[in-house]
C-alpha distance (Angstrom), angle and dihedral (degrees) to the residues before:
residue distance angle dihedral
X1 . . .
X2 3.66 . .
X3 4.15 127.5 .
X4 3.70 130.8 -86.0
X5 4.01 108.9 -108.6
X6 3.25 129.7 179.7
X7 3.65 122.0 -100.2
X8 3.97 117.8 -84.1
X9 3.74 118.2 -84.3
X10 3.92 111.4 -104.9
X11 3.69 135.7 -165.6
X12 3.33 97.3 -86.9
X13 3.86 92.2 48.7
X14 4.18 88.5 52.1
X15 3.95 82.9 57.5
X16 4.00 105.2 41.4
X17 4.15 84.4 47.7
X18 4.05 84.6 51.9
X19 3.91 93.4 49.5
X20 3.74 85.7 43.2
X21 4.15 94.3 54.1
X22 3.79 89.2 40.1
X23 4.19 94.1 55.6
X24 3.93 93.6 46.4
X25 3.92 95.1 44.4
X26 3.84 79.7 50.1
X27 3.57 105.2 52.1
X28 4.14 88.1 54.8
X29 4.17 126.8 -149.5
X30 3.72 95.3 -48.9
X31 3.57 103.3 48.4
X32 4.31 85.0 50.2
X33 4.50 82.5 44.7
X34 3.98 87.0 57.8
X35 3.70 101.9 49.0
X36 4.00 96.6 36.7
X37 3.63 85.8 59.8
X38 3.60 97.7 46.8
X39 4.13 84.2 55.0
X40 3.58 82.0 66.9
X41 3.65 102.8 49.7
X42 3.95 110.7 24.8
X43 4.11 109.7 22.5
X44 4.03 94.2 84.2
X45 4.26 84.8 48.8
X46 3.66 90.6 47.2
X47 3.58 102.1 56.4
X48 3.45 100.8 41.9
X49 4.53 80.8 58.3
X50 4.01 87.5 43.1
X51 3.82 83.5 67.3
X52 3.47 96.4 30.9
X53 3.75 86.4 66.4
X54 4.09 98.5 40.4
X55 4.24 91.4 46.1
X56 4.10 82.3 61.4
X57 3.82 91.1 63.8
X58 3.98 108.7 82.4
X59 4.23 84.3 -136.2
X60 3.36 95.4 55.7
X61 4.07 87.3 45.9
X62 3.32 89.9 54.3
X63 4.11 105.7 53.9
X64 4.04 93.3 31.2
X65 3.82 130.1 50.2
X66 3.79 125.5 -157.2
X67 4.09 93.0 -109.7
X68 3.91 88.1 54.1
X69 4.10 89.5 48.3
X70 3.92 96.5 46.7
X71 3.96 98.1 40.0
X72 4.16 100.8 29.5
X73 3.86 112.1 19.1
X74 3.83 109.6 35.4
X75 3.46 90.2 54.6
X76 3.42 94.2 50.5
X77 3.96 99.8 42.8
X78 4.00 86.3 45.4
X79 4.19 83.4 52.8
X80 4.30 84.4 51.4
X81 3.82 88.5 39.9
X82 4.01 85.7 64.6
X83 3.69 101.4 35.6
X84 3.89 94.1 58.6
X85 4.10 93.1 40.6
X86 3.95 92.3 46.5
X87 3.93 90.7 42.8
X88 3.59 123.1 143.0
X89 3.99 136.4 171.3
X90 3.50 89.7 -90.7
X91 3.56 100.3 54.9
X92 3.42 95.0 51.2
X93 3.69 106.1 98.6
X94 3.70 93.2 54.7
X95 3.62 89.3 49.0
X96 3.82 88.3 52.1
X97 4.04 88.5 51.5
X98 3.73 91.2 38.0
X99 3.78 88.1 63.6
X100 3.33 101.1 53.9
X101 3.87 97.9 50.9
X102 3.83 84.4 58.6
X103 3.64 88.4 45.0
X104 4.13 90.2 52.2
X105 4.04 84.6 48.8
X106 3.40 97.6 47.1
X107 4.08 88.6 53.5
X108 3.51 96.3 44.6
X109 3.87 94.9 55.5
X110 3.89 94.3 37.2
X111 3.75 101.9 -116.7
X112 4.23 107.1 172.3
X113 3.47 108.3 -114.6
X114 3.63 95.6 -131.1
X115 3.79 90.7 55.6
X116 4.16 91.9 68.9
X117 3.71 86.3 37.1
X118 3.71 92.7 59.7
X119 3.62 94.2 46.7
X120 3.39 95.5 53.7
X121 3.35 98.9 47.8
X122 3.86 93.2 50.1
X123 4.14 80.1 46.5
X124 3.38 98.2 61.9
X125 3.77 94.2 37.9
X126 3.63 83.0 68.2
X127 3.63 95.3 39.9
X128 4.38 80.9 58.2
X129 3.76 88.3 57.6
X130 3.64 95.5 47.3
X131 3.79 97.0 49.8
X132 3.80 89.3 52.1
X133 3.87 92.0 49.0
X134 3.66 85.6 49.3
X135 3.89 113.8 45.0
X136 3.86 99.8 15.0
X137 3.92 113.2 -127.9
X138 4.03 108.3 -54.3
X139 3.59 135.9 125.4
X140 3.94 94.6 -73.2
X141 3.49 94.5 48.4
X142 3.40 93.8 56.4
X143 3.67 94.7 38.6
X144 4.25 80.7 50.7
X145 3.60 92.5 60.0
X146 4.03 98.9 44.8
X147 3.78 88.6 51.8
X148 4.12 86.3 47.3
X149 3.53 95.3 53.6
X150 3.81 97.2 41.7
X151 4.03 86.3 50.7
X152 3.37 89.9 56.9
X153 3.47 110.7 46.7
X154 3.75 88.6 37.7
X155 3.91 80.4 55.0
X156 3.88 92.1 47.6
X157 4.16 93.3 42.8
X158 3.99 84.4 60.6
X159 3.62 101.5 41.7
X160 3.88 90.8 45.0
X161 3.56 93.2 48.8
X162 3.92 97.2 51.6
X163 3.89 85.7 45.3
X164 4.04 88.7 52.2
X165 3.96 90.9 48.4
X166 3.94 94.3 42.4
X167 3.96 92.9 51.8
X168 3.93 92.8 44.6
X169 3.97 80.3 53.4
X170 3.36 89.8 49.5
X171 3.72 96.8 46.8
X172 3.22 97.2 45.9
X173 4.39 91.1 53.8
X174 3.91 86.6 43.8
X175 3.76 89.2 63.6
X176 3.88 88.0 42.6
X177 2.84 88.8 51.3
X178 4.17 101.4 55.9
X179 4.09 87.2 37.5
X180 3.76 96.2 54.9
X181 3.95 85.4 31.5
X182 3.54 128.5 -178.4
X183 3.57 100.2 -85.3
X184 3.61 113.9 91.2
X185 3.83 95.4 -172.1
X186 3.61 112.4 33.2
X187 3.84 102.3 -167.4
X188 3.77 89.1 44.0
X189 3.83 93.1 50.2
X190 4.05 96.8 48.8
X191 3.99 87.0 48.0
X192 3.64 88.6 53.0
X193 3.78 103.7 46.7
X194 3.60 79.9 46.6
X195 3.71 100.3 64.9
X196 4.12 89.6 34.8
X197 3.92 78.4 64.1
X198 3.29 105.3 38.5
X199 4.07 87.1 50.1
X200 3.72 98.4 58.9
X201 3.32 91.9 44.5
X202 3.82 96.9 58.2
X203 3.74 87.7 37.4
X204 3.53 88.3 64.0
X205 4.49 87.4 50.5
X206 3.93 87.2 55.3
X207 3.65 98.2 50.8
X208 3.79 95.7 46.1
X209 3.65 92.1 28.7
X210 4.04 88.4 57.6
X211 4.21 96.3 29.9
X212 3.60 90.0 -125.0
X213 3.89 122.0 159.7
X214 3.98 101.4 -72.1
X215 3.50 96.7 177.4
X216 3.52 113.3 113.4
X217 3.87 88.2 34.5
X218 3.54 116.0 148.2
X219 3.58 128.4 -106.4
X220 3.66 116.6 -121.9
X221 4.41 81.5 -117.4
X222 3.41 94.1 61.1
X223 3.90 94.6 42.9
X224 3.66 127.3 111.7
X225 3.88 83.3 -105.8
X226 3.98 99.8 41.7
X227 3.98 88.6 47.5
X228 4.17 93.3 49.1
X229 3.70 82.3 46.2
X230 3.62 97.6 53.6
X231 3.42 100.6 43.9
X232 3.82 113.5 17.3
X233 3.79 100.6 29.1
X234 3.54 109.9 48.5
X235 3.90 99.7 47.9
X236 3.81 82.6 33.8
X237 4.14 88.7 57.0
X238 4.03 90.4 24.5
X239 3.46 127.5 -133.4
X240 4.08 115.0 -45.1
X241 3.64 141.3 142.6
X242 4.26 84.8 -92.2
X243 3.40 100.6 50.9
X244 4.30 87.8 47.4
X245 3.64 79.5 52.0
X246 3.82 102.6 50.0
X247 4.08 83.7 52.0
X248 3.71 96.8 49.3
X249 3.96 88.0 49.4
X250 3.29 94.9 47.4
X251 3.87 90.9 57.6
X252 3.48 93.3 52.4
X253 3.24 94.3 44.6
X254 4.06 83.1 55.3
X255 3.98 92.3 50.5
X256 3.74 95.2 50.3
X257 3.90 90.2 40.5
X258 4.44 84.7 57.1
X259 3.99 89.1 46.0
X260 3.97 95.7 49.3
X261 3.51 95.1 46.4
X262 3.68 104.5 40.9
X263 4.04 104.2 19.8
X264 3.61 121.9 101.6
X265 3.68 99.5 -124.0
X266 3.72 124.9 133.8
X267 3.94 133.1 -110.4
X268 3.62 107.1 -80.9
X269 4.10 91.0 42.3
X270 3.84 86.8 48.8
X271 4.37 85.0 60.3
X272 3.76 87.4 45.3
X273 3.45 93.5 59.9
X274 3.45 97.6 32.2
X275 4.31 90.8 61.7
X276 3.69 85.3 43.1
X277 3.95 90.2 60.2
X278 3.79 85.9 46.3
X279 3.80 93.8 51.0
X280 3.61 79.6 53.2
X281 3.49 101.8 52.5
X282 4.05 87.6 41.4
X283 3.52 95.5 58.6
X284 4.07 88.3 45.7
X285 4.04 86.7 56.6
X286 3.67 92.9 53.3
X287 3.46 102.2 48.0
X288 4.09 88.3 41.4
X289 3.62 77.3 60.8
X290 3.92 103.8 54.8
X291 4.39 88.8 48.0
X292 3.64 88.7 57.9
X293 3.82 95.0 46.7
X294 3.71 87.6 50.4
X295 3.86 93.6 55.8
X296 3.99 102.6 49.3
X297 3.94 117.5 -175.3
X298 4.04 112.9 -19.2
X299 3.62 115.0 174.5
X300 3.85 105.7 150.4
X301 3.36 127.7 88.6
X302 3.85 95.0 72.8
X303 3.57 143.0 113.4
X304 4.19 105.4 -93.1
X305 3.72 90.6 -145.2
X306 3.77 106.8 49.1
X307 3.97 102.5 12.5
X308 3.92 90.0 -128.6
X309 3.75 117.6 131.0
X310 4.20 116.0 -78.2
X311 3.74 115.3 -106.4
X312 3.77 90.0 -115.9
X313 3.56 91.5 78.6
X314 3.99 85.4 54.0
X315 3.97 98.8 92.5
X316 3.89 90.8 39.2
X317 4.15 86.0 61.5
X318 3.97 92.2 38.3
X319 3.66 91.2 53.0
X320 3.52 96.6 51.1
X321 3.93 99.5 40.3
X322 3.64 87.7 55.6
X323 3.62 89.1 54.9
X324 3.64 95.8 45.7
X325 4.16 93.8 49.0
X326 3.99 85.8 40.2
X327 4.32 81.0 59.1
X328 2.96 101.9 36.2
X329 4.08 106.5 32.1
X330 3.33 88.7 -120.7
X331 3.75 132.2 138.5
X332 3.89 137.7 -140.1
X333 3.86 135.5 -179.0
X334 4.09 142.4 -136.8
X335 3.77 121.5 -140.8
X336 3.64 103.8 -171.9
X337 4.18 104.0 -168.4
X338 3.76 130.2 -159.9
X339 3.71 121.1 -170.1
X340 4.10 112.3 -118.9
X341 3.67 113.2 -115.6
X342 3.74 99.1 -4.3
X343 3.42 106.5 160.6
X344 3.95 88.2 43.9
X345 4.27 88.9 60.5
X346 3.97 79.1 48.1
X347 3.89 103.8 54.0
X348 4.13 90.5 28.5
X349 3.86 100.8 49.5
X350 4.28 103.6 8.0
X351 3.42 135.6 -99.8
X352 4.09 92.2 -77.3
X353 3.80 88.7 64.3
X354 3.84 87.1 46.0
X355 3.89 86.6 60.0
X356 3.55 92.2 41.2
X357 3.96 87.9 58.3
X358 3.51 88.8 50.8
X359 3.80 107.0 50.9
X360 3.79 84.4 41.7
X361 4.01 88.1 62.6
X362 3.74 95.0 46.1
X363 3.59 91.7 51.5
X364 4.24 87.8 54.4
X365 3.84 85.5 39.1
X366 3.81 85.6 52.5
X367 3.71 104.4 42.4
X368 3.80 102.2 41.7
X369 3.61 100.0 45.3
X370 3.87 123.1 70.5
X371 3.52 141.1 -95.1
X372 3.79 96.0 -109.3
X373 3.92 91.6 50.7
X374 3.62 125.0 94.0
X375 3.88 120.7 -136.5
X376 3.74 116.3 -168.0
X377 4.25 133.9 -179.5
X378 3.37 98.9 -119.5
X379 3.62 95.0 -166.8
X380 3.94 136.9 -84.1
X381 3.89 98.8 7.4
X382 3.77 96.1 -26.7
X383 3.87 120.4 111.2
X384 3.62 117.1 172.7
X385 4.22 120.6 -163.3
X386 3.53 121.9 -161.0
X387 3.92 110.8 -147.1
X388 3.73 114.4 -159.2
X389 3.92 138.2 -150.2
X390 3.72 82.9 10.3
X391 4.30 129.0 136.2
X392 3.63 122.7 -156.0
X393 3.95 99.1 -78.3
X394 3.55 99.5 52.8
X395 4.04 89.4 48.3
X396 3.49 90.5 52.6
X397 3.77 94.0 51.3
X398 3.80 97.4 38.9
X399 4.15 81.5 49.5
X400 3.98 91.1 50.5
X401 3.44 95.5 46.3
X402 3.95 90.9 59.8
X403 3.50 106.4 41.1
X404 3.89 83.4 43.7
X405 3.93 91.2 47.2
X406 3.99 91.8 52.9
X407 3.69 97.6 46.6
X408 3.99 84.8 52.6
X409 3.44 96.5 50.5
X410 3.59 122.7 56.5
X411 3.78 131.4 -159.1
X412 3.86 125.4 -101.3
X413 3.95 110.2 -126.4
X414 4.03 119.8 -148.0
X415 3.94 84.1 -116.8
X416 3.44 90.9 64.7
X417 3.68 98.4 -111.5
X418 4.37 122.6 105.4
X419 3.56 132.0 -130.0
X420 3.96 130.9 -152.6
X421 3.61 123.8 -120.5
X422 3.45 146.3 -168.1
X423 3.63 148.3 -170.7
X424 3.70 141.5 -153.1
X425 3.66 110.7 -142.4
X426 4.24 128.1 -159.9
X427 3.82 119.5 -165.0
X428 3.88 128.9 -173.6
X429 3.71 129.1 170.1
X430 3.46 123.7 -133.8
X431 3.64 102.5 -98.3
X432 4.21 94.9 -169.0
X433 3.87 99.6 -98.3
X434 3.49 106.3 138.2
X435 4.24 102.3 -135.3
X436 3.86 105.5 87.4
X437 3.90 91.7 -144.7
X438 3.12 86.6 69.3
X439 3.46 97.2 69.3
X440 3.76 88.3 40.8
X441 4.05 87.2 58.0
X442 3.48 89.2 52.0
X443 3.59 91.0 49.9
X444 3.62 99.5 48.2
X445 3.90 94.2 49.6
X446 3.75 88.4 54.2
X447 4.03 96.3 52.4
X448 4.33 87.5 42.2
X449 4.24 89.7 55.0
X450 3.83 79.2 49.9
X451 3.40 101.1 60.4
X452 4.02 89.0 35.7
X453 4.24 81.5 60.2
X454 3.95 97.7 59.6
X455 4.60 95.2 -78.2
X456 3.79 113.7 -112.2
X457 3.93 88.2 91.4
X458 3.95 148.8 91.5
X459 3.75 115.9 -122.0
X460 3.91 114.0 -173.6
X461 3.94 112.4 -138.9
X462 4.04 116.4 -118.4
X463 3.69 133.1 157.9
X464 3.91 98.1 -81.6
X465 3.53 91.5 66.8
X466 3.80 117.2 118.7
X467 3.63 103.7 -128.3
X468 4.35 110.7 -107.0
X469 3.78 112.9 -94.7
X470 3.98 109.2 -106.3
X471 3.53 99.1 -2.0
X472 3.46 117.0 -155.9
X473 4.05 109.4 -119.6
X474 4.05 118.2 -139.7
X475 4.02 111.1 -97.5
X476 4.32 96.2 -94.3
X477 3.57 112.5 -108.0
C-alpha cells in the first residue's frame, strides 16, 4: 500500500503560490509581527465562530454534527487559522497544496461552495476588527490587513479551484457510471427484477389468500426488488421523471400494503385495496420496463479479469449510500478484502494460478452476496463489497459467511490439482460522517488488524483501531 499525497501542483498552483510570496514579501516584518501575534490570541476564538456561522445553514446541519465540529473540525480550522496568519514565503507551497486537499474534501462530502466562502469572509471580518484593536491604525496595521485579505482569497482561489476540478471529476464518473451501469447483462437483469417483483407480489395473494399470519410481511421497500431499486437501479437508470415515479409508487404501494394488513376494514374493502396495490405494482412493471429499453446492452465499466464492477465507480456508490442512510437513518457497511498469501500462490504456482484465485473469489463474492450489494475489484488482490441497509449484526454475518465460504472452498488449478485459500476481511459501518474515505479508513484498519491476528478472519472496525500503515486513498472523483 502506498501513501496518500497530495495532488500534483498545476499551473495555476505555480501562480497562486507566486501571488502568495509576492503579498508577504510586500507587507514587510511588521505586517508578519501583527498577524503572528494575533495567532496567539484570536485563532482558537475564530474557529469555534467559523462554525458557529456554517452550523446556522440547514446544509451545513445536515452533512456535519456538533460532536464532529467540536472534536474534528475546530481543531483543524484553528490549525488553518495559524498557518495563513503566521505565513511566510517559505511556507507557501505547502499552503498552496494544503488548499487543495481541503478543496478535494470539501468536494467529496458536498460542502456548497458559498457556505466556506461565507465563513471566511465573516472570519476575516473579525480578524479586521481584531488587528485594529490590536496595533491601532499605522502603517503595519494596514499593511497586516492587505496581506490578510490577499492570504485568504489566495487561500480560497486554491481550495475553490481543486473543489471545481474534483466535482467535474466526479460528474463526469457519475455519468460513467449510469452509461456503463451496473448491469452487466441487460436482458438478464430486467427478467430478473421481473420475477423478484412478480414474487412478492404473489407472496402477498398466498398469505391473504390463505389468512395466514402476515405480520412480519415485508414491504415491497425492503424487498429484494425495492432494495435493487433503491440503490442499484436508480443511479444505474439515473435520475428521470420514471425512476421519481417508480419511488413514489412504491411508497404507496407501502402505505396501502400497512392499511390492508393491519386496518380493520371488512372483506370487500380488503379486495379494493388489494387491486389498488396491484395497479400499483402494474404500473411499477411497466415503467421498469421502458428504463431498461432505454439502456440497451452495457458491459464496460468492469474489471477484465473478474467481471466485477471497477473501483472507480467506488466513490460514486459511497457518496450516494451515505446520502441515502443520512435520509433515511439508515446504515450500510464496507468489507474491504485482501487475499492471504497472494504473492506466495504467485511465485509458488505462476501468475495464471494467481488469476485463477482471483476470478474464483469474485465468483463467491458474486454469488453469496445480494442483489442490492455492490462488489467491486479493488485492485491487486483486494475486492471491496459494499453491503446496504445493513446494521452491525448482519455485516458481521454476511462478512463470516465469506471469509468462511473461501477458506472452504478451494480453487481448481489447470494441472488438475486445488489449492486452499484464504482471506483477511475488514468491516466498518458507516458511522454518519459525510467523507466516504472515511469509511474506507475505517475499513482498511479493520482488514490490516486482521492480518496482524493470524488472516483467515473478520475483524469489525471501532475506534481503538490503529489506523493501517500507508493506506491506500480511493481514486478522487
Amino acid at each position: 500500500m502506498t501513501h496518500v499525497h497530495p495532488p500534483p501542483a498545476d499551473h495555476d498552483s505555480h501562480g497562486l503560490a507566486a501571488d502568495w510570496r509576492r503579498s508577504l514579501r510586500d507587507a514587510g516584518p511588521g505586517a508578519a509581527q501583527v498577524l503572528a501575534a494575533l495567532a496567539d490570541t484570536d485563532a482558537a476564538a475564530m474557529a469555534v465562530h467559523f462554525y458557529q456561522v456554517m452550523m446556522d445553514d440547514t446544509r451545513a446541519a445536515r452533512l456535519l454534527s456538533h460532536e464532529q465540529v467540536r472534536t474534528r473540525l475546530q481543531p483543524a480550522m484553528q490549525r488553518w487559522v495559524i498557518g495563513l496568519l503566521r505565513a511566510t514565503p517559505d511556507d507557501v507551497d505547502a499552503l498552496v497544496a494544503a488548499q487543495r486537499v481541503i478543496g478535494d474534501v470539501h468536494a467529496r462530502v458536498g460542502i456548497p461552495v458559498d457556505l466556506v466562502t461565507r465563513g471566511t469572509r465573516v472570519l476575516k471580518q473579525r480578524l479586521f476588527h481584531a488587528i485594529a484593536a490590536q496595533a491601532g491604525h499605522g502603517q503595519a496595521t494596514h499593511a497586516a490587513i492587505a496581506s490578510l485579505t490577499a492570504s485568504f482569497d489566495i487561500a480560497l482561489e486554491g481550495m475553490t479551484l481543486a473543489y471545481s476540478n474534483a466535482r467535474e471529476r466526479s460528474s463526469r464518473t457519475d455519468a460513467a457510471y449510469r452509461l456503463f451501469s451496473l448491469v452487466q447483462n441487460v436482458g438478464t437483469e430486467r427478467e430478473r427484477q421481473r420475477a423478484l417483483l412478480l414474487d412478492w407480489e404473489n407472496t402477498l395473494l398466498y398469505a391473504l389468500a390463505s389468512q395466514c399470519d402476515t405480520a412480519g410481511f415485508q414491504s415491497l421497500t425492503g424487498s429484494e426488488f425495492g432494495l435493487w431499486f433503491t440503490h442499484k437501479g436508480v443511479p444505474s437508470f439515473g435520475e428521470s421523471a420514471e425512476t421519481r415515479q417508480i419511488c413514489a409508487l412504491i411508497e404507496e404501494v407501502d402505505g396501502a400494503l400497512r392499511q390492508t394488513l393491519h386496518g380493520e376494514s371488512d372483506a370487500r374493502a380488503r379486495a379494493a385495496q388489494l387491486q389498488d396495490i396491484r395497479g400499483r405494482v402494474s404500473q411499477i412493471r411497466s415503467l421498469l420496463g421502458m428504463l431498461f429499453e432505454r439502456i440497451g446492452e452495457l458491459d464496460a465499466g468492469c474489471d477484465t479479469l473478474t467481471n466485477l464492477l471497477n473501483r472507480r465507480f467506488l466513490p460514486t456508490v459511497l457518496r450516494r449510500e451515505i446520502d441515502l442512510a443520512a435520509r433515511s437513518q439508515g446504515s450500510f457497511a464496507v468489507l474491504l478484502l485482501d487475499l492471504d498469501h497472494f504473492k506466495a500462490i504467485n511465485d509458488a504456482h505462476g501468475h495464471e494460478a494467481g488469476d485463477r484465485a482471483l476470478q474464483h473469489v469474485a465468483g463467491i463474492l458474486g454469488q453469496f452476496t445480494r442483489g442490492s450489494d455492490y462488489v467491486f475489484r479493488y485492485g491487486g488482490e483486494e475486492f471491496v463489497v459494499v453491503l446496504v441497509a445493513v446494521d452491525e449484526p448482519q455485516a458481521m454475518v454476511i462478512a463470516n459467511s465469506l471469509c468462511r465460504r473461501v477458506a472452504e472452498s478451494p480453487v481448481a488449478l489447470a494441472t488438475g490439482g486445488s489449492l486452499d485459500i484464504t482471506t483477511s476481511i475488514g468491516v466498518a459501518l458507516y458511522d454518519g460522517h459525510p467523507d466516504y474515505e472515511r469509511v474506507m479508513a475505517r475499513a482498511d484498519a479493520a482488514m490490516y488488524q486482521a492480518k496482524k491476528r493470524g488472516r483467515n478472519r473478520v475483524v469489525l472496525a471501532d475506534g481503538s483501531l490503529p489506523e493501517a500503515p500507508g493506506r491506500i486513498a480511493l481514486q478522487r472523483g
